[in-house]
N, C-alpha and C positions, 0 to 999 in steps of 0.2 A: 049455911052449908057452903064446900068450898067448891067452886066451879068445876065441873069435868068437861073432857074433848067432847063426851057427849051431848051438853049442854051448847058447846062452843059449833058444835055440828048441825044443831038442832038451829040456832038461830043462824046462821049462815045459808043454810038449806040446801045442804051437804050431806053424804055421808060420812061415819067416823072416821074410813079409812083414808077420805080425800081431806077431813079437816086434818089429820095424822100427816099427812105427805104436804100439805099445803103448808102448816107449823114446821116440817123439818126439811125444808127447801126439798122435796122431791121431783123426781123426772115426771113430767106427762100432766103437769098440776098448770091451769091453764091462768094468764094474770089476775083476771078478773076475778077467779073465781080462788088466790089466792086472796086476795086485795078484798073477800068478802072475809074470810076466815081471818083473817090476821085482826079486818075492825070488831069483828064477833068476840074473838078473844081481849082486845085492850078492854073493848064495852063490858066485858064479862072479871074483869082482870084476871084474866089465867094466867098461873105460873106455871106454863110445860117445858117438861125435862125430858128431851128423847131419853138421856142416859137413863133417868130413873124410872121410866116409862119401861125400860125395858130388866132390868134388873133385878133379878131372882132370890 
């Protein structure tokens, strides 16, 4: 099965919405605690796509 932000949130130990901000360079997302979510996702190999994340 293919990784989700949830998954990448989960082992981070995060919320989805700060793994969400931490993956798409957001305001207020502090280093460390990008610097966990970003190794969360290589470890996981996630392919996130703000665009397609968001697209209807």
């Amino acid at each position: 099965m293919k990784p989700t932000l949830k998954d990448v949130a989960a082992l981070a130990g995060v919320s989805i919405a700060t793994a969400s901000l931490a993956l798409n360079n957001g305001y207020g997302v502090n280093a460390e605690t990008k610097k966990r979510v970003l190794e969360a996702s290589r470890k996981l190999n996630l392919k996130y796509s703000y665009k397609k994340s968001v697209e209807l």
